[in-house]
N, C-alpha and C positions, 0 to 999 in steps of 0.2 A: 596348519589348516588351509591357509590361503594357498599353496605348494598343490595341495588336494584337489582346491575350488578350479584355480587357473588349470590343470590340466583333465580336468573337465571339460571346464570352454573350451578347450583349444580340440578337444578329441570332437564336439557336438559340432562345434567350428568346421572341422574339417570334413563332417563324416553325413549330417543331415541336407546341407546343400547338391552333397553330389548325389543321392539316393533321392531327393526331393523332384530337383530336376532335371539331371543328366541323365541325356539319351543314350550316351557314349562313355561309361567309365571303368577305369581302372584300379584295383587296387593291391596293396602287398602288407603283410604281416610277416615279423623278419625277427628271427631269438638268435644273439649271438651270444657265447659262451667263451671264458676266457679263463685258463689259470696257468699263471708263468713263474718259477719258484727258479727265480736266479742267486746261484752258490757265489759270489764274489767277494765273496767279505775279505779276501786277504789282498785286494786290487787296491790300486793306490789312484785309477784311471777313472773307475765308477763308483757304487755302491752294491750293496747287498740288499734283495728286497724277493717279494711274493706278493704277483699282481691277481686280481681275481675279480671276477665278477661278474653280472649277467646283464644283455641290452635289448630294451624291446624297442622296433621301430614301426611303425605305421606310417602306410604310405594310403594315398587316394587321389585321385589325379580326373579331369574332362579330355577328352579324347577330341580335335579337331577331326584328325581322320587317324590312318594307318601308322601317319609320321609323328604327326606333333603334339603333344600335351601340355598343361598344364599341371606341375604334379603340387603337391602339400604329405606334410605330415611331423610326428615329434617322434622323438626318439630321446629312451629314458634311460638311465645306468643304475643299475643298485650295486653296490660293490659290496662282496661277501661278508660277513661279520659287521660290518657298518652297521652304524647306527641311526643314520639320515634313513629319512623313506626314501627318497630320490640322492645320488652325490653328481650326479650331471642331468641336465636338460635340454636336448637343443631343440629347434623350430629348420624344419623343410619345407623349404618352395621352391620352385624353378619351373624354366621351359625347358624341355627336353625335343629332339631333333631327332629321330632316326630311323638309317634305313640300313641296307645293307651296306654300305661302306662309308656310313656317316655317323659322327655320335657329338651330338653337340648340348652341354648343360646351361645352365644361365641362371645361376640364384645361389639358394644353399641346399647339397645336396650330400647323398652318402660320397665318401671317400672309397670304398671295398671295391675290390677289381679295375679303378680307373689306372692308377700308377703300378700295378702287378710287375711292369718293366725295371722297377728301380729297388734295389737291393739295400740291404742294412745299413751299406755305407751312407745312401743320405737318409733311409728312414728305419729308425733301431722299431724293434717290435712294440713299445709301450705308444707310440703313434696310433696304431693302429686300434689300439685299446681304448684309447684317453682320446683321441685327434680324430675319430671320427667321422666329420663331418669336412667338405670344401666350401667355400665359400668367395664366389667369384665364378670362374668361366672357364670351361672343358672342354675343348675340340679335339672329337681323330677323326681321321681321312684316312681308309684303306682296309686291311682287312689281316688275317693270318698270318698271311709272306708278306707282306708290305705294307706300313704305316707311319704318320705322322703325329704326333700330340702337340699339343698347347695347351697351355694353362694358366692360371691365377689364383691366388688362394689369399686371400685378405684375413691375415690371423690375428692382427691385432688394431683394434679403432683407437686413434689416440685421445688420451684423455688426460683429467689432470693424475691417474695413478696408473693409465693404461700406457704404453708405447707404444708407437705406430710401428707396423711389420707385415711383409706380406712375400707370396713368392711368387716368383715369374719361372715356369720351368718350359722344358721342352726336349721331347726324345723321338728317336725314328729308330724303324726297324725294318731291313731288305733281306728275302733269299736270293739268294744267285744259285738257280739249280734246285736239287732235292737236298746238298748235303750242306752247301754255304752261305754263313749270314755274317752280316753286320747292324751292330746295334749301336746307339745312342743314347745316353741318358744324361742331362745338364737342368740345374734350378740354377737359381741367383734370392737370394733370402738379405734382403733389405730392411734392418732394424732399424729404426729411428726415435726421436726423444717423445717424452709426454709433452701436454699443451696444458701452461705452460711450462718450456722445459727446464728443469732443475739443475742447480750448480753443478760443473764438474760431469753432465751426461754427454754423449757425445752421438753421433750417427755411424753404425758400422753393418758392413757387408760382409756376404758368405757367396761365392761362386762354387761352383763345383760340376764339374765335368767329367763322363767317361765314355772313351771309343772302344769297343772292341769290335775283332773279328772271330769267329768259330766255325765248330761243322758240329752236324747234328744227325741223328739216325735214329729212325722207332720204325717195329716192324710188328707189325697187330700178331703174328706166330710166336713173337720174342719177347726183346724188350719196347717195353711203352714209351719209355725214351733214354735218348744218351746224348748228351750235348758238352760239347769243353769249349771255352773261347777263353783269347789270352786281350790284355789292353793296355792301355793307360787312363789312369786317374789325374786328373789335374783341378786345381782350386785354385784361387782369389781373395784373400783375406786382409783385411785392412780395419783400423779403428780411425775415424779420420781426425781424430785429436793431433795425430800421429800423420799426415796422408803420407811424409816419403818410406815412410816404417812398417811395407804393405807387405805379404808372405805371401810365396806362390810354391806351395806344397806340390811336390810331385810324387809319383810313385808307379808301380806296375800292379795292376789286377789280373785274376782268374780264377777263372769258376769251371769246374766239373759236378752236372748231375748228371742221376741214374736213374729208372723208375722201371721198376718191374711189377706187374699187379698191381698190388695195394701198399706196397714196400717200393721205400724209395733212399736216395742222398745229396745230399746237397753240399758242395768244397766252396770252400770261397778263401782266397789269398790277396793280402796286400802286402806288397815287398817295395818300399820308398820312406818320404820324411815324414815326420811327427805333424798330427794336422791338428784344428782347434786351439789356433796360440791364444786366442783371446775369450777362452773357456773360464777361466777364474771370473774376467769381467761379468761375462754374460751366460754362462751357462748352458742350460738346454732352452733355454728362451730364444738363443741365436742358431745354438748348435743342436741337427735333429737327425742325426748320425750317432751311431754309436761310439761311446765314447770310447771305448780301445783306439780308437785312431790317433788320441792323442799320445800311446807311446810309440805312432809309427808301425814296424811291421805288426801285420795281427794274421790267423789263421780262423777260421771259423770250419767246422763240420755238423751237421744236421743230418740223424737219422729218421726219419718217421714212418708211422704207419697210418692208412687214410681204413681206420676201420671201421667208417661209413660213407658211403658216394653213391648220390644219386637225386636225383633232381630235386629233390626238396630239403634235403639233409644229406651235411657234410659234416663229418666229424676227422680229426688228425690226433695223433698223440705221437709227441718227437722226444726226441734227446739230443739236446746240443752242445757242444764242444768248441770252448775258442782255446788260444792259445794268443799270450800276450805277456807282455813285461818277463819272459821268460817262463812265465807259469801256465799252468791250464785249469780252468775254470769250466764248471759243467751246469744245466742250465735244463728243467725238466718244461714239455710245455703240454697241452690237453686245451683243444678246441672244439669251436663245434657251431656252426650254423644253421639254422632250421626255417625255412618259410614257407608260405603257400600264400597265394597272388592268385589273380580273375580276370582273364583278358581273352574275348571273344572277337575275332577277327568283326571290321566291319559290314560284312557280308551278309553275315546271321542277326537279325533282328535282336535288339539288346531290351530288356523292359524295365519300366519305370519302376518304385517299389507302389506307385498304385496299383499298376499291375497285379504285382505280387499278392496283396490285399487283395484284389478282387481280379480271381481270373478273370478270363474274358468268357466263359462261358458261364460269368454270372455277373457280365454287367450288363449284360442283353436288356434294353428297358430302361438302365440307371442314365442321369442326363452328366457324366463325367467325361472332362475334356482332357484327351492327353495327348 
């Protein structure tokens, strides 16, 4: 019941103030859908499981002008057959920044679309399900063909059962041309002990790095796109109980997609060392990569099909394929996004919800100040 009450408050919280008295506001309603039915039960690297679930988020935000906000809102998770009314909760706020080649967060905000650069290797798909939300600070500078990120993402406040942990990442991305690019993608994930900290814990680090170069082609008569780039993966791992007993995992990457219409594929190869030495310690609490990486090579392929797109609503349904510890493993998945959002340039006169209640061709006479 109290689960009920507080998200009340927090919805009247967010949702009367800016109707009340914002001149200028913003708002978004956002259904995300999720069900991932992973076959690995003969792995010895992860588990076997069937993620599912559905997320509502509400957003509402004050408009300074064009660029800057202030946004708020919650976002809820029911997970399918559950038996909780609510199995997650979080709270958004931030300042948001943007224009056309700027995008800057500042609070807590959605995670969906900011990292789309960075592949399974540092973030396995249950991230994306469970994880969220960011928390801490977002910057990119550029646009299409050329960009910068930065970031912060403060995952864990220490406590007496909590660990401190948070990540510092950062990636860029350059065309040279119509056909060549080079990309970027690097975090650094900084686990540390509770307060205070208990016998025998210790402080350990995750680096991870990868460069590639490729070439790319879409041709709006043909295909929508075709892209290969080859690279290197490189990490940084260390327990510092241990500090001269540090691991620097190396390896080669590459990725081949395809996209044609509403049909597409997706290759991804890693051929190098076994990465995640200190996974028994810590688990997916340090490590947020898929765990195939801890036998070293791994293959992944993804089929899908995007059998809805367009501006409000996005739906995909894949089929994917890894190939690890010698075996292959298959992996069904079924998405789907849905929002509608209010944002009327500042141009065009915006109206109060007084307004609304009393047009204006019937407050002729009433003594109402707005």
């Amino acid at each position: 019941m109290k689960t009920k009450l507080s998200i009340v408050t927090v919805w009247f919280f967010l949702f009367f103030p800016t109707l009340l008295f914002s001149q200028e506001f913003k708002w978004e309603t956002k259904l995300d859908f999720f069900f991932d039915n992973t076959e690995f039960a003969k792995s010895k690297l992860t588990h076997d499981q069937t993620m599912a679930g559905v997320r509502l988020t509400q957003e509402v935000g004050w408009m300074f002008d064009e660029k800057n906000y202030i946004m708020g809102g919650v976002d809820a998770l029911k997970s399918l057959g559950g038996d909780d009314f609510i199995n997650d909760f979080n709270i958004l706020a931030y300042y948001q920044l943007k224009d056309e080649n700027t995008l800057l967060k500042v609070g807590a905000f959605q995670r969906s679309n900011l990292l789309d650069d960075y592949s399974t290797l540092f973030f396995q798909d249950s991230v994306a399900f469970y994880k969220p939300t960011m928390e801490g600070i977002y910057f990119q500078k550029g646009d299409n063909r050329q960009f910068v990120k930065l970031w912060l993402d403060w995952t864990g406040l220490q406590s007496i059962d909590v660990r401190e942990s948070f990540f510092l990442g950062a990636s860029a991305y350059k065309e040279f041309g119509k056909y060549i690019f080079a990309d970027f993608q690097s975090y650094v994930f900084h686990y540390a002990t509770t307060r205070p900290s208990q016998p025998n814990m210790s402080v350990a680090d995750n680096l991870l790095g990868q460069l590639s170069v490729g070439v790319q082609y879409s041709n709006k008569k043909g295909l929508d796109k075709l892209q290969l780039s080859a690279g290197v993966l490189a990490g940084y791992e260390r327990d510092r109980r241990a500090m001269d007993d540090y691991k620097t995992p190396l390896g080669m990457v590459a990725s081949g997609d395809v996209e044609y219409k509403a049909f597409g594929m997706e290759n991804l190869l890693y051929l190098g060392q076994k990465r995640m030495s200190y996974y028994e310690d810590f688990g997916n609490q340090m490590y947020w990569g898929t765990p195939f990486l801890k036998g070293g090579n791994y293959f992944q392929n993804k089929l899908y099909w995007n059998f809805i797109d367009n501006q409000n609503v996005k739906g995909q349904l894949a089929a994917k394929t890894h190939v690890a510890e010698g075996k292959v493993y298959f992996e069904q998945m079924l998405t789907l996004t849905a929002k509608i959002n209010n944002y009327t340039p500042k141009t065009k006169r915006r109206e109060s919800i007084w307004e609304w209640v009393f047009p204006r061709e019937e407050r002729k006479g009433r003594r109402i100040e707005l």
